[in-house]
C-alpha positions in Angstrom: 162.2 14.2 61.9 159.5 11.6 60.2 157.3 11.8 63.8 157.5 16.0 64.3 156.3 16.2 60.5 153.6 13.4 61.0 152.7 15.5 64.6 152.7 18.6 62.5 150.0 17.1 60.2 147.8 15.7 62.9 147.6 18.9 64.4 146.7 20.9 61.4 144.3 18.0 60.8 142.8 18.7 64.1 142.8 22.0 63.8 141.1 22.0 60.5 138.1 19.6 62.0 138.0 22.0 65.2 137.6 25.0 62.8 134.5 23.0 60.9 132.8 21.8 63.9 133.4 25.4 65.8 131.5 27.2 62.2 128.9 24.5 62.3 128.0 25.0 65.7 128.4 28.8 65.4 125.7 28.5 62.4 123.4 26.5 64.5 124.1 29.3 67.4 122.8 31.8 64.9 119.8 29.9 63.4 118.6 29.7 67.1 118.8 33.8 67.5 117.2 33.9 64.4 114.4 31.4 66.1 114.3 33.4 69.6 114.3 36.9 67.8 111.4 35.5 65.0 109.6 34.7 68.5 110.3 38.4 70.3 106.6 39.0 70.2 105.8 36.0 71.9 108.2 35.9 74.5 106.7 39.8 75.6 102.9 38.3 75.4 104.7 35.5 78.1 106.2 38.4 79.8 102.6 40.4 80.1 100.8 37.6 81.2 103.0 37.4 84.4 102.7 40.7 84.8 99.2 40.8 84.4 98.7 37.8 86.7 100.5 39.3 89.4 98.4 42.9 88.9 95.5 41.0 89.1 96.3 39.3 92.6 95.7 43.0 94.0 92.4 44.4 95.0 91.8 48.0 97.4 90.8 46.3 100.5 93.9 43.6 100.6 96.2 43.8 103.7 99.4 46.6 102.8 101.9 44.5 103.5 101.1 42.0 100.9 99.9 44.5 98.7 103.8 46.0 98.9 104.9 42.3 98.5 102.7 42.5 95.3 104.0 45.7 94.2 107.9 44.4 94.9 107.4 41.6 92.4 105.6 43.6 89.4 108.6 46.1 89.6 111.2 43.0 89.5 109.1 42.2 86.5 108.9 45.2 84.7 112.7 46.9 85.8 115.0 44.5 82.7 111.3 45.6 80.7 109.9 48.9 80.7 111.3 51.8 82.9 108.4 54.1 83.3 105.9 50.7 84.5 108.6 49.9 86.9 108.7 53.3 88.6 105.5 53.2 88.9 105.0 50.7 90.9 108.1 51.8 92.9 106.3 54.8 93.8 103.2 52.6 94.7 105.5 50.4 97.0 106.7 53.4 98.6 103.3 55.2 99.3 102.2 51.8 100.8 105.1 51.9 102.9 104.4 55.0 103.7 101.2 54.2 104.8 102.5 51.8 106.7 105.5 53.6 108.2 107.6 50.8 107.9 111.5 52.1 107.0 112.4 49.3 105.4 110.0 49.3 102.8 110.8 52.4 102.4 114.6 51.8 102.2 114.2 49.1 99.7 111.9 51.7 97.5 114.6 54.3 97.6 117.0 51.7 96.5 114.8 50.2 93.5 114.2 53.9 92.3 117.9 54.6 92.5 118.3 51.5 90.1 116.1 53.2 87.7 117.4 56.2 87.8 121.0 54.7 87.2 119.6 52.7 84.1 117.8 55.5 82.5 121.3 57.7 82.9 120.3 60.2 86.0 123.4 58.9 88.1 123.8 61.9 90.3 120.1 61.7 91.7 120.9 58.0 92.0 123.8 58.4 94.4 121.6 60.6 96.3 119.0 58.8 96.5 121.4 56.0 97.9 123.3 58.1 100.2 119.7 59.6 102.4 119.8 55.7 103.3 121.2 54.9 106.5 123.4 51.6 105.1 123.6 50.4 109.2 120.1 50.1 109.6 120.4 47.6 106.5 120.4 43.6 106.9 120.7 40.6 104.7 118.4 40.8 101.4 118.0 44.7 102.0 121.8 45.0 102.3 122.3 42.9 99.1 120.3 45.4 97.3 121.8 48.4 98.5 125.2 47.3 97.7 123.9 46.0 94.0 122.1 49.7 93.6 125.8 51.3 94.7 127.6 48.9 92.3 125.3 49.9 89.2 125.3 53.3 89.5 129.2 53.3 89.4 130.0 51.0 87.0 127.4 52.6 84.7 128.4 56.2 85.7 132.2 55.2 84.9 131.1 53.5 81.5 129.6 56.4 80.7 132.0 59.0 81.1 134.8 56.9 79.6 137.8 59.2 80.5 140.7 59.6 82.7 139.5 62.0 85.0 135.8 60.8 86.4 136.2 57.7 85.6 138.7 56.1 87.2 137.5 57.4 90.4 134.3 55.8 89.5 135.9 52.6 88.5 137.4 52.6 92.4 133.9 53.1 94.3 132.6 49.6 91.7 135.7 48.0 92.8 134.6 48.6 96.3 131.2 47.7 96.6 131.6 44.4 94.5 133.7 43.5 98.1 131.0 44.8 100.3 128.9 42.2 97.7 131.2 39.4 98.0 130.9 39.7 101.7 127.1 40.1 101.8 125.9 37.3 100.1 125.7 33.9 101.9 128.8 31.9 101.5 128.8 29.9 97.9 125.6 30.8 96.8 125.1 31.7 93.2 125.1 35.9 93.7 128.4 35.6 95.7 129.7 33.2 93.0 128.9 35.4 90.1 130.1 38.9 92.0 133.4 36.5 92.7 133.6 36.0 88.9 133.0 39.9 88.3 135.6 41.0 90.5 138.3 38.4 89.7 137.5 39.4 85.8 138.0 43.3 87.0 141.3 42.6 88.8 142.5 40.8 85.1 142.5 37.5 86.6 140.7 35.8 83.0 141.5 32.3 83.7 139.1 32.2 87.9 136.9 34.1 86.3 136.0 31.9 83.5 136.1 29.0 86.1 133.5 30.1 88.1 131.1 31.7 85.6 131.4 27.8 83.6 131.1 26.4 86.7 127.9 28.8 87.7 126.4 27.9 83.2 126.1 24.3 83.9 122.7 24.1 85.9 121.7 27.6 85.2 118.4 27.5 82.3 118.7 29.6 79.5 115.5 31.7 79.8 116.4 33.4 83.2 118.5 36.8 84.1 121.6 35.4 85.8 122.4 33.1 82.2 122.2 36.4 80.2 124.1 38.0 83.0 126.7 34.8 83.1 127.0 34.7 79.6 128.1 38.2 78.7 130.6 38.2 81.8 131.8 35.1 79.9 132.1 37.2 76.3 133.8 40.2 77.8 136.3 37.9 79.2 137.0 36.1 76.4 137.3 39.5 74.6 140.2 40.3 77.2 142.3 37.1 76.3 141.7 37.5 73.0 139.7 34.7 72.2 137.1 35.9 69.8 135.5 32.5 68.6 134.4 32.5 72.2 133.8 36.1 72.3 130.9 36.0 69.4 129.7 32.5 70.6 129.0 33.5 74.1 127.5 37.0 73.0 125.4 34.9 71.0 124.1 33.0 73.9 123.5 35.9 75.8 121.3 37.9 72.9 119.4 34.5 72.9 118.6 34.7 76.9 117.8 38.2 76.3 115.4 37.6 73.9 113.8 34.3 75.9 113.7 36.4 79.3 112.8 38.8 77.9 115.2 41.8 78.6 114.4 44.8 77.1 117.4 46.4 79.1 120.4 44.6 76.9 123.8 44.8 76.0 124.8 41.5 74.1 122.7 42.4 70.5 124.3 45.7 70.0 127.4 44.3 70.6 127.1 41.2 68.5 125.9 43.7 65.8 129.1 45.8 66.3 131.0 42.5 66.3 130.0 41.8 63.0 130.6 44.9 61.2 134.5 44.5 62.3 135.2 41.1 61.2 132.3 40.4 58.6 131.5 43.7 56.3 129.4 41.0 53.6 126.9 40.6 56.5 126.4 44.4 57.0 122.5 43.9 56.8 122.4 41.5 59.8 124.0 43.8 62.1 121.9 46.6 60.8 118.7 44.3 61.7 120.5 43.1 64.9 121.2 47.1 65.9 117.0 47.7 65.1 116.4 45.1 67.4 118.4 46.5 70.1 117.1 50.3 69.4 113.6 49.1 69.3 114.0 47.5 73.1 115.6 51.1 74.1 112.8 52.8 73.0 110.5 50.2 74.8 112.3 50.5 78.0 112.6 53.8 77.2 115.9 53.8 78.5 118.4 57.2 77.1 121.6 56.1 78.1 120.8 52.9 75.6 119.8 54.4 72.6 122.3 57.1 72.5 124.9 53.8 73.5 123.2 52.8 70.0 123.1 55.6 68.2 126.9 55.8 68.6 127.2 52.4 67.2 125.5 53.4 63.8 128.0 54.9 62.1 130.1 52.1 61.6 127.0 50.4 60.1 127.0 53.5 57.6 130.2 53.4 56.8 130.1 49.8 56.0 126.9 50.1 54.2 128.7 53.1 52.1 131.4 50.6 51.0 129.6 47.8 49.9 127.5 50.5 48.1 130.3 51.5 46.1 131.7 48.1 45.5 128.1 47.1 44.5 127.9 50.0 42.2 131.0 49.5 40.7 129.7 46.0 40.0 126.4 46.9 39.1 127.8 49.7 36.4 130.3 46.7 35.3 127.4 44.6 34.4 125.2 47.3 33.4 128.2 47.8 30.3 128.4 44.5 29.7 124.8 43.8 29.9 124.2 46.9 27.0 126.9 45.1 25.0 124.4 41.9 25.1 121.3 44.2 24.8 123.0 45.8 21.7 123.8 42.4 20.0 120.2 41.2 21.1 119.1 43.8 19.4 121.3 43.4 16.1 121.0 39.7 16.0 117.2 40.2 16.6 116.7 42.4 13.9 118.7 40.6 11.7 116.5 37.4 12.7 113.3 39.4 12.4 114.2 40.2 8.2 115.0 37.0 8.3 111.5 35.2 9.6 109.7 38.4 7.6 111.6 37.2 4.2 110.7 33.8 4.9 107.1 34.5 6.3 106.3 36.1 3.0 107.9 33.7 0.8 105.9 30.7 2.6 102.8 33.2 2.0 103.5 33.1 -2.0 104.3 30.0 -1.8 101.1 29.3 -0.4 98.9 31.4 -2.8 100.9 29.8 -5.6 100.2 26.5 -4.0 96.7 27.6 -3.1 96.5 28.3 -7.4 97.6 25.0 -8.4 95.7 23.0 -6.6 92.7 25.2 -7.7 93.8 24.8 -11.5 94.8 21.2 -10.7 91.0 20.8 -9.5 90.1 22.8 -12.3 91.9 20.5 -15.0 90.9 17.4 -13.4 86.9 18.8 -13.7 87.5 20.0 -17.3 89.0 16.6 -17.8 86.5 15.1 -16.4 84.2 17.2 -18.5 86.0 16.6 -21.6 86.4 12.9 -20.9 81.9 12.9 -20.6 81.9 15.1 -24.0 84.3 12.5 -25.6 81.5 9.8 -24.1 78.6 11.6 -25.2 80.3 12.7 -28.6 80.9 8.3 -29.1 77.1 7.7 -28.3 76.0 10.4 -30.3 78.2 8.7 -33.7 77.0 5.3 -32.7 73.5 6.5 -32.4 73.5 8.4 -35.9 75.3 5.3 -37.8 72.8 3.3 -36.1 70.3 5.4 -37.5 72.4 5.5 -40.9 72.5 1.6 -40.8 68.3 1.0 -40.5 68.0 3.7 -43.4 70.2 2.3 -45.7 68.3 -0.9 -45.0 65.2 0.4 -45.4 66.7 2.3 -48.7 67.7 -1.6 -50.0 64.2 -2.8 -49.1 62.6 0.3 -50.4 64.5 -0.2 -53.8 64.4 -4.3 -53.6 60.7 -3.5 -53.2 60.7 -1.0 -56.1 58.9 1.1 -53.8 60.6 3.8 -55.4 57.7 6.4 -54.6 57.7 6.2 -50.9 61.4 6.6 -51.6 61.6 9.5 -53.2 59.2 11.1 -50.5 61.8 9.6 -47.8 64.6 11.3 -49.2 62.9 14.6 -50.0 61.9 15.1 -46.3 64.1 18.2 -45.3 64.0 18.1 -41.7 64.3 15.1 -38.6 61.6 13.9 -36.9 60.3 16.2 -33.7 61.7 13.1 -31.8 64.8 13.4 -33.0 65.2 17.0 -33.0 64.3 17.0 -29.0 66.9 14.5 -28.5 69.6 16.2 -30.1 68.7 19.6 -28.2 68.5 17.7 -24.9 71.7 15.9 -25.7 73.1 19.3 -26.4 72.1 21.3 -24.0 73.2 19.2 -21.2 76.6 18.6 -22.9 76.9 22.4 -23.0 76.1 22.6 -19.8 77.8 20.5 -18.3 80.5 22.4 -19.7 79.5 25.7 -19.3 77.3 25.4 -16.0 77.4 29.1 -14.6 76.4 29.4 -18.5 72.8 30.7 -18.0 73.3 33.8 -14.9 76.5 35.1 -16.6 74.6 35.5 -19.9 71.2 37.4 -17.9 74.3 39.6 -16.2 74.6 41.1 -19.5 71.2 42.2 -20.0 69.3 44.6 -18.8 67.4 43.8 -15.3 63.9 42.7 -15.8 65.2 41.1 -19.4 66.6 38.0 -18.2 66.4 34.9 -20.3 64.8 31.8 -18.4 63.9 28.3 -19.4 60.1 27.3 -18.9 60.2 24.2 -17.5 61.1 21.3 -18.9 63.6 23.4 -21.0 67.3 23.3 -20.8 68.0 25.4 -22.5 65.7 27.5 -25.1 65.9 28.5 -28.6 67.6 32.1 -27.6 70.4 30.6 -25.4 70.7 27.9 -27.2 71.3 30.6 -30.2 74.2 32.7 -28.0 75.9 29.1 -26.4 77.1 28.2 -30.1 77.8 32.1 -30.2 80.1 31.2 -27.2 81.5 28.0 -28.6 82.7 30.3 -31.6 79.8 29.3 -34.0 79.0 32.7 -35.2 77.7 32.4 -38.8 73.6 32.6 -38.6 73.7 30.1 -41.4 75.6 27.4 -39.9 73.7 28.3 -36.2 70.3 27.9 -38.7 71.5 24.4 -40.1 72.5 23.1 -36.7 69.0 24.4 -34.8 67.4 23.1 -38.2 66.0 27.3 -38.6 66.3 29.5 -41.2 69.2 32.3 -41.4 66.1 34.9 -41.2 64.9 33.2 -37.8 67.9 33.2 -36.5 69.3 36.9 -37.0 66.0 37.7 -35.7 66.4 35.9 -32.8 69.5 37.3 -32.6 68.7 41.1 -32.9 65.8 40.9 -30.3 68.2 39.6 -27.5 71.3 42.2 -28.6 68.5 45.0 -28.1 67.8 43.7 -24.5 71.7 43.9 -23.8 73.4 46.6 -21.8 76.2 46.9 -24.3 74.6 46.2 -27.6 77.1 46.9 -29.4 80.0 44.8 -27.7 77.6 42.3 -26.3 78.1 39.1 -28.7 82.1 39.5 -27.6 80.9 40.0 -24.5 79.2 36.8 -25.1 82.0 35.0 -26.4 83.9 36.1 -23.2 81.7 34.3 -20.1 82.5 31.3 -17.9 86.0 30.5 -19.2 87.4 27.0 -18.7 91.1 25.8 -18.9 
């Protein structure tokens, strides 16, 4: 029981690794379709060349039979290519044989015309083509060919009408030319080998067939007719037995000779594209692609039969194409819902975000004019501090300089009185008024200090007054006896007689002094508040 189970494993093991390796290879099978089919254009410029080496070779005044010989091998060229290039040079072989008179070149041009016309779908003018030939005149290569021209039109004809009544009959004459074939062809050589293969495969005997077309693979190169040819016979076998894996790997290999040879006139493409769409709907798009490729070498060949063959085979596609449409739809509506449900809370949670960043763009924008303010007041108070701080200074030296001045006159009062020099006394103390000295250094010391404190003093008092009435110090002033007047004005000193004791005036001076600039103003009557108003300091 213990060994049947551990057999059972191994072999699911096996099977498992044999399933890996077999899609691995298949993927590599694929990539090198995709290769040969990204190369199409180059394989047909190959393909040309030949042709147009071969043209080349003939000139008008070459001898016939060579030119026929020329004429033979363009049309094997051109008739897997392009239909109408081939008949043309099959009716060029036969007017040189004409010419010539020879009957077997112009058996062999009959028979190569009747090929063409089987391909392209005219199968009764094919047969009668064959039959105006005399097929006991015929011998060895020329026999081969008739009986190859007889095969194809039947087996095409019988594919073609696909029913019980024509077709079977047609299906009968195949059967019996592939014998006249078999027979024909030298013992063991390839074409009797491969028309062995085909027959055993029509007579349902799978397993010979296979043999011999493996057999035939192995020194055949991939980028010649008879591997296409060997390779699709393979497929359609494997199709028979059921063995699909093989099926799609061998159409694969024969869509890749196609491409290489090149063949325009295919079948393994379209097949592998119909292949596809039954047992892999995702890939829909590389059978659609596969299907082009194979309409696009009809309409190159020009070949009828094919594209309608092709046309038949679109349906499917659509079909396919129509489902996943749906199912994609009924995804894409899915997440369409759910991607409005996102959009929707987006929106919500950006709006709500938005307020947000607005609130806190506006309260870091007062926050910055407030901050913007403090500093400016904080600059402001550090200056009037600053100012203050000098006016203390300047207050000090002006004390220390009047009770120094106090001290020498009280000492020159002792000496006066010690000297009884009371005369010169008496005059001393009668004199009224300081010394011009003095007097400029106390205006100098208080018009700086004023100022200092007031410095945009001087143009906001002129901005009251009338253009053209503005108030200037000559030079060498600080200030002059007007301002000086209207800055104790501003420092709240507003009595003319205590303005007249500190400018060492009379009152009359001063309230003249006072009415002439008032009368210059713009607003005399409001201009001494105005006065009082100017350069404000914290």
């Amino acid at each position: 029981m213990k060994r049947k189970l551990i057999l059972m494993i191994a072999l699911m093991l096996t099977g498992l690794c044999l399933h890996a390796e077999n899609k691995e290879s298949m993927s590599q099978l694929y990539d090198e379709l995709e290769r040969a089919l990204q190369q199409r254009s180059l394989y047909s410029e190959q393909k040309e060349a030949r042709i147009d080496s071969l043209k080349r070779c003939i000139y008008p005044s070459m001898d016939k039979h060579e030119m026929f010989r020329l004429c033979n091998a363009i049309y094997q060229e051109y008739y897997t290519y392009r239909f109408d290039s081939a008949m043309v040079y099959v009716e060029k072989g036969k007017a040189i044989a004409t010419e010539l008179g020879d009957l077997d070149y112009l058996r062999l041009s009959t028979i190569h015309r009747s090929i063409l016309l089987t391909t392209s779908g005219y199968f009764s003018e094919s047969i009668q083509n064959l039959q105006s030939i005399d097929v006991h005149a015929l011998s060895g290569d020329l026999l081969t060919e008739y009986y190859t021209a007889c095969e194809w039109a039947y087996s095409i004809w019988a594919e073609y009408s696909n029913d019980k009544v024509y077709a079977p009959s047609y299906y009968k004459q195949e059967l019996c030319y592939q014998d006249s074939l078999i027979r024909a062809f030298p013992a063991n050589s390839k074409q009797q080998l491969y028309w062995k293969a085909e027959n055993l495969y029509r007579h349902q005997r799978y397993a010979e067939a296979e043999t011999i077309f493996l057999k035939l693979l192995e020194d055949t190169p991939m980028n010649v007719r008879l591997y296409a040819m060997l390779t699709y016979g393979l497929a359609v076998n494997y199709k028979r037995i059921g063995n699909e894996a093989k099926y799609e790997e061998y159409l694969v290999r024969a869509a890749i000779s196609d491409q290489m040879c090149p063949l325009k006139e295919n079948l393994a493409l379209q097949e592998l594209a119909l292949y596809i769409i039954e047992n892999n709907d995702d890939d829909a798009a590389r059978a659609n692609r596969y299907l082009g490729y194979s309409m696009e070498d009809a309409l190159f060949y020009n070949n009828r039969l094919r594209m309608l063959e092709i046309a038949q085979k679109f349906p499917p596609i659509v079909q396919t194409y129509q489902k996943q449409s749906r199912i994609k739809s009924q995804r894409l509506q899915l997440m369409l819902i759910g991607i409005s449900l996102l959009a929707v809370g987006l929106i919500v949670s950006l709006y709500f975000i938005y307020r947000q960043m607005r609130l806190s763009h506006k309260q870091k924008k007062i926050l910055a004019e407030m901050n913007g303010k403090l500093e400016l007041l904080n600059k402001e108070l550090v200056d009037t501090n600053r100012t203050r701080e000098q006016y203390v200074s300047l207050f000090m030296d002006l004390c220390a300089a009047y009770i120094d001045k106090l001290n020498r006159y009280q000492d020159l009062v002792k000496r006066k009185v010690k000297a009884k020099q009371t005369d010169d006394l008496l005059k001393l103390v009668n004199s009224t008024r300081l010394s011009e000295t003095d007097s400029k250094e106390f205006f100098f010391n208080f018009d700086t200090a004023f100022l200092n404190l007031y410095p945009d003093f001087i143009p906001s008092f002129n901005a009251l007054l009338r253009e053209g009435e503005e108030i200037v110090p000559k030079r060498g002033e600080v200030l002059n006896t007007e301002l000086r007047i209207f800055a104790l004005i501003r420092m709240g000193i507003k009595d003319s007689s205590k303005i007249a004791t500190l400018l060492f005036y009379s009152p009359q001076t001063i309230y003249n002094h006072r009415s002439t600039v008032k009368n210059k103003a713009k607003d005399r009557e409001n201009f001494e508040k105005q006065v009082e108003g100017i350069c404000r300091v914290i």
